[in-house]
C-alpha positions as CSV (number, residue, x, y, z in Angstrom):
1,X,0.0,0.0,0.0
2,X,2.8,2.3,0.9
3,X,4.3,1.8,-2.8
4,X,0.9,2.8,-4.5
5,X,0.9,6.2,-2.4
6,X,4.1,7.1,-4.1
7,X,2.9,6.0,-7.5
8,X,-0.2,7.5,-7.2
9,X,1.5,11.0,-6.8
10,X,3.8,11.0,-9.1
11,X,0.9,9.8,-11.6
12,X,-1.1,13.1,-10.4
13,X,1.8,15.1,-10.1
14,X,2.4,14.6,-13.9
15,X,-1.0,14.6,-15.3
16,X,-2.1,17.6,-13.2
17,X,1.5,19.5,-13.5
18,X,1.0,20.1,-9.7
19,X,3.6,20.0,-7.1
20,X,3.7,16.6,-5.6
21,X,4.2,18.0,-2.0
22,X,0.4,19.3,-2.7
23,X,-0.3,15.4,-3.6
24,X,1.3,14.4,-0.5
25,X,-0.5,16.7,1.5
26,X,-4.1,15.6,-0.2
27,X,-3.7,12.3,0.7
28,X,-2.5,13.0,4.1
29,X,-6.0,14.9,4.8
30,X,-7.6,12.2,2.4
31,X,-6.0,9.3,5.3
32,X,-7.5,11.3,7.9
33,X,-10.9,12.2,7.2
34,X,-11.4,7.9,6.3
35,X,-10.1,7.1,9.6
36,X,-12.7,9.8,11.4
37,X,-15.1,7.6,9.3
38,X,-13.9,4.4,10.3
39,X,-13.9,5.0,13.7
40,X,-16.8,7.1,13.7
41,X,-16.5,9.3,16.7
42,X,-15.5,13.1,16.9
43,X,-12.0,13.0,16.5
44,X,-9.0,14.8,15.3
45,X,-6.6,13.2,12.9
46,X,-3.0,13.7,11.4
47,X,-1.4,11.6,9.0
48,X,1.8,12.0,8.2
49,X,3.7,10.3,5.4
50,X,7.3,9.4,4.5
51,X,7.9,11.4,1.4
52,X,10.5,8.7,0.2
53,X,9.2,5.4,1.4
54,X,5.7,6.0,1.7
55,X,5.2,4.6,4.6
56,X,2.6,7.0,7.0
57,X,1.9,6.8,10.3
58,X,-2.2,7.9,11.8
59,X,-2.2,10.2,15.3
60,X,-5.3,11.2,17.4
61,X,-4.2,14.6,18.4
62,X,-5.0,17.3,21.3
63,X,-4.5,21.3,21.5
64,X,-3.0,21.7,24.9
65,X,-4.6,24.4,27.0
66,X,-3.6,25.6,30.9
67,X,-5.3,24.1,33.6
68,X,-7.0,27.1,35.0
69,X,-8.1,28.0,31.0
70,X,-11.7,28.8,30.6
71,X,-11.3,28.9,26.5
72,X,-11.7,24.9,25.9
73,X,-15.0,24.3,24.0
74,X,-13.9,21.2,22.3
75,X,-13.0,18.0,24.8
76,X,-12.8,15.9,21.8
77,X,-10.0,17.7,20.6
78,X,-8.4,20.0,23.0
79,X,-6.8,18.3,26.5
80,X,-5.8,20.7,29.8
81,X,-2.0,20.3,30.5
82,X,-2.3,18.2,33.4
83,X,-4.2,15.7,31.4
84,X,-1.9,16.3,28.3
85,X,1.8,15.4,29.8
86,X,-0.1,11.4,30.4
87,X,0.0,11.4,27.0
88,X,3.6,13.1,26.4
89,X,5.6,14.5,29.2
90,X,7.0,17.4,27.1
91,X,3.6,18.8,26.0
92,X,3.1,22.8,26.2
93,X,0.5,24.8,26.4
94,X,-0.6,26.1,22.4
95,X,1.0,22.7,20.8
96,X,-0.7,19.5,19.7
97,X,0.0,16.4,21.8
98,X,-0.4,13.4,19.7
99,X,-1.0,9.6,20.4
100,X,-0.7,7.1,17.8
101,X,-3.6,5.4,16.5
102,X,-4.2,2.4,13.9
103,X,-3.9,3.0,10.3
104,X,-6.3,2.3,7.8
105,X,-5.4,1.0,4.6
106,X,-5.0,3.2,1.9
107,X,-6.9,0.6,-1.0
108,X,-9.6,0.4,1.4
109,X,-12.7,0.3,-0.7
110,X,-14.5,3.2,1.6
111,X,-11.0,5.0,2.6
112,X,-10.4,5.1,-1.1
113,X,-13.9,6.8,-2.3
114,X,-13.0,9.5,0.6
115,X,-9.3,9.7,-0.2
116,X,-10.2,10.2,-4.4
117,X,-12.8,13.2,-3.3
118,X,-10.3,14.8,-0.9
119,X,-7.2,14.8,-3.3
120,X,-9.6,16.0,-6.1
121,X,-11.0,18.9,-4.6
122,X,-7.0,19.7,-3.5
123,X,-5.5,19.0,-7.0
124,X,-8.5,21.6,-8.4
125,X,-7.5,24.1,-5.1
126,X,-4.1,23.5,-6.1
127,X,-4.6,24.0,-10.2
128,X,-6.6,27.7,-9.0
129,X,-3.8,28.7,-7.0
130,X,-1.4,28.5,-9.9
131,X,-3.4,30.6,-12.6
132,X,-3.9,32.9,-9.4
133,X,-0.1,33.2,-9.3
134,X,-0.3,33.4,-13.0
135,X,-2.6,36.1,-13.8
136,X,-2.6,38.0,-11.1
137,X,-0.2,40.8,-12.8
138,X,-2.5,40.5,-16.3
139,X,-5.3,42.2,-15.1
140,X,-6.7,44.5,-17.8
141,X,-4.7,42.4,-20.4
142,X,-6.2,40.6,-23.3
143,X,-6.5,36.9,-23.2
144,X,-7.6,34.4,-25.5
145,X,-9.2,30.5,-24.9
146,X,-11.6,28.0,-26.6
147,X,-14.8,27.4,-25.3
148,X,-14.9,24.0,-23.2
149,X,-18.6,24.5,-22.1
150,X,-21.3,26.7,-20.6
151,X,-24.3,26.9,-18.6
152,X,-27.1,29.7,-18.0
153,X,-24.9,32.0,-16.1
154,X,-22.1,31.8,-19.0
155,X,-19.3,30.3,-20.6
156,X,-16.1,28.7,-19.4
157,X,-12.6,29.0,-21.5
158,X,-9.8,27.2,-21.4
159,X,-7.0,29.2,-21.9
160,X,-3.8,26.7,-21.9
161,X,-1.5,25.3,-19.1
162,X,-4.9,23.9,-17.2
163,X,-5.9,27.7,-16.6
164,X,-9.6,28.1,-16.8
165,X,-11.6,31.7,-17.4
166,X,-14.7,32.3,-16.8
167,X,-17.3,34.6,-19.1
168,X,-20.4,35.6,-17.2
169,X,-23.1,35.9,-20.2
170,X,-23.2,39.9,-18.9
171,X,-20.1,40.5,-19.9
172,X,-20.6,39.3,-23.5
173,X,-21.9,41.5,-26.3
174,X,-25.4,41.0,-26.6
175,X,-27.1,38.3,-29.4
176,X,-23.3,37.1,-30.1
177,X,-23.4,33.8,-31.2
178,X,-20.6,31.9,-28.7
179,X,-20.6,28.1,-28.9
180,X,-18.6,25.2,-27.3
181,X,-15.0,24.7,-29.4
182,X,-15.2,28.3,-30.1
183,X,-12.0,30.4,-29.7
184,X,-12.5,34.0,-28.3
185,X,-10.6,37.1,-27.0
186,X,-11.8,38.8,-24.2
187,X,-10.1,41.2,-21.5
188,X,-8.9,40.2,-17.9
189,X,-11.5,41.8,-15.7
190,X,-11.3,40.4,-12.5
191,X,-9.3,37.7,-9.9
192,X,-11.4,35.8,-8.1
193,X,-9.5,35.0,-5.2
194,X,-11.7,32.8,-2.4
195,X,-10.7,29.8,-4.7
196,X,-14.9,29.2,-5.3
197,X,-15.6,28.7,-9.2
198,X,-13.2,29.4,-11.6
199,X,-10.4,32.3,-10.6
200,X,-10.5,34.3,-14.1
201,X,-13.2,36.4,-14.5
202,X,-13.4,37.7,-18.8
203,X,-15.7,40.5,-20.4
204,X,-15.8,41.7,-23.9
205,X,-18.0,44.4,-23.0
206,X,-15.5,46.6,-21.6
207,X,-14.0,49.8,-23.8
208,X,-10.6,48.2,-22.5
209,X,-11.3,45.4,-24.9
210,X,-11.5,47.4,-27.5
211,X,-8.7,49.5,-27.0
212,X,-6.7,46.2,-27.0
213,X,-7.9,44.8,-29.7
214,X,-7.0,47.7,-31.5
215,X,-3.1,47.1,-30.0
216,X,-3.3,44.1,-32.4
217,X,-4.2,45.5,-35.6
218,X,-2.6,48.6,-35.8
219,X,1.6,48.1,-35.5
220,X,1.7,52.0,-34.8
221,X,0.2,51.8,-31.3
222,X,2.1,49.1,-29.9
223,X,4.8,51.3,-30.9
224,X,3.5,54.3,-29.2
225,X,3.7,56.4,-32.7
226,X,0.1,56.4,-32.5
227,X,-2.1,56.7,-29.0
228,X,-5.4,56.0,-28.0
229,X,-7.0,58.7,-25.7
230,X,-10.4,57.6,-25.0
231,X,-13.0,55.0,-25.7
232,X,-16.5,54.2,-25.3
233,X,-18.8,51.7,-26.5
234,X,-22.8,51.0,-26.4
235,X,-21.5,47.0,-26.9
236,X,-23.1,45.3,-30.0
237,X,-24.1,48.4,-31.3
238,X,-21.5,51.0,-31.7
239,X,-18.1,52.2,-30.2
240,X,-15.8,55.3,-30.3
241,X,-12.0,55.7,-30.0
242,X,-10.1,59.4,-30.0
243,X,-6.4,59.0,-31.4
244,X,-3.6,61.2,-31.9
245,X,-0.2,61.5,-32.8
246,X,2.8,63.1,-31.6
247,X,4.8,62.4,-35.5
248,X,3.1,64.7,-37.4
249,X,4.1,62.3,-40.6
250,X,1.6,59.9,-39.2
251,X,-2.1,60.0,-40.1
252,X,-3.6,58.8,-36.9
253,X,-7.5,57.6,-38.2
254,X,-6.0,56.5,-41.1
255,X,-3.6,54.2,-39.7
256,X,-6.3,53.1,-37.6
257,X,-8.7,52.4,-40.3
258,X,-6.1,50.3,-42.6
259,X,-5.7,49.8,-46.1
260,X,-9.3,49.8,-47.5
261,X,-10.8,49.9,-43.6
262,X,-9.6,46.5,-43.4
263,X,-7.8,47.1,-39.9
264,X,-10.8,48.3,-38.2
265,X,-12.8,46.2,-39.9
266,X,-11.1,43.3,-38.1
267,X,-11.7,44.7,-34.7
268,X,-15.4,45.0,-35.7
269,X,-15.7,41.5,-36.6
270,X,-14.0,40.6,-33.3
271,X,-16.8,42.8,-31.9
272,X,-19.8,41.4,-33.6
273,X,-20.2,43.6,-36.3
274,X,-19.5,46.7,-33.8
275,X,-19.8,49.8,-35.9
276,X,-16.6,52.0,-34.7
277,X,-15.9,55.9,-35.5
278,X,-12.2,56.6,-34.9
279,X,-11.9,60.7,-34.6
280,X,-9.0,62.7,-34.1
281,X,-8.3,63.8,-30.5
């Protein structure tokens, strides 16, 4: 049993691309909450495993409190010193004192179900907290992703490197036609940071979006020959952007517009036919 701990995370640890001290630390908790199940009574558990062996060891543990303390509310888990040092002689008051209970085995049919739901919901906490770390200088930034599903309140994109974005349907442009496989842009609106649903908030509502998109098309801008001042946009229906120029060489609208309108035209499309007036600032 102690061999299949260490395969199963270095199986996870792959196919996840997650650190396997996470792994170990999922089926530690995992270990734990079976063994409250197994023996069924208000307990407190710590497992600890051997990162190189596998081999893991099950304590019942107790937070040590002073004898005259009027703070314990929990007997099942919290022991006053002068019951604690029975259990260990060294204990002090604020540490855990711990005595060593019987391990369940990890292939146990019931420890297993417990253990698979534990290191799930830890891989997924796990998977957040990296796109968190990730993103979390992109705000404002454009990002694109295909469409992996959606439900009424919107559509989730998966934007590479298990990273995950979510669209809330108010945030797209109304009577766009967005469907599962589809590949999108949008701009980084939000973090979501309590680790609950999916940690990248999208929109392709905001005048942000727009400004970025036209970063793309037009060369000039990303080369700051050409700047955008302002924006607006009534989304789905119309938009505005003010340019200007410090190069008095340069044509600002007409660099925006492109040979033929075909650069602004591009930005439209992106925009679901958005009609967009580019004037000079």
């Amino acid at each position: 049993m102690d061999v299949d701990i260490i395969k199963v995370v270095d199986t996870v640890s792959t196919a996840k691309d997650v650190e396997r001290e996470v792994i170990f630390d999922a089926i530690e908790s995992a270990i734990a909450s079976a063994t409250q199940k197994k023996y069924d009574q208000n307990i407190d558990v710590n497992v600890r495993i051997d990162r190189q062996t596998g081999h893991y060891k099950t304590y019942r543990r107790w937070l040590v409190f002073a004898d005259d303390s009027r703070e314990l509310e929990e007997p099942d888990f919290e022991l006053r010193l002068i019951d604690a040092v029975e259990i260990d002689a060294s204990a002090q008051i604020g540490e855990y004192v711990e005595q060593e209970i019987e391990s369940i085995d990890f292939v146990d049919r019931i420890g297993a179900q417990i253990a698979k739901q534990v290191i799930v919901q830890k891989v997924r906490e796990a998977e957040k907290q990296k796109t968190i770390d990730l993103y979390h200088d992109k705000v404002g930034q454009l990002v694109g992703g295909v469409v992996k599903r959606l439900d009424r309140s919107g559509f989730y994109l998966d934007l590479g490197n298990n990273a995950e974005a979510f669209l809330p349907r108010r945030e797209t442009i109304p009577k766009e036609p967005i469907r599962p496989q589809d590949r999108i842009k949008a701009i980084l609106k939000e973090i979501n940071l309590d680790l609950k649903g999916p940690p990248l908030v999208v929109s392709r509502i905001q005048p942000s979006f727009l400004v970025e998109l036209f970063k793309i098309e037009v060369p000039e801008i990303g080369q700051n020959l050409i700047s955008i001042v302002g924006a607006s946009r009534d989304p789905g229906l119309r938009a505005k952007i003010a340019v200007t120029s410090d190069d008095k060489r340069i044509d600002p609208v007409g660099a925006c517009v492109g040979m033929r309108g075909s650069r602004v035209q591009a930005v439209s499309n992106e925009l679901n036919g958005e009609r967009i007036d580019i004037i000079l600032w």
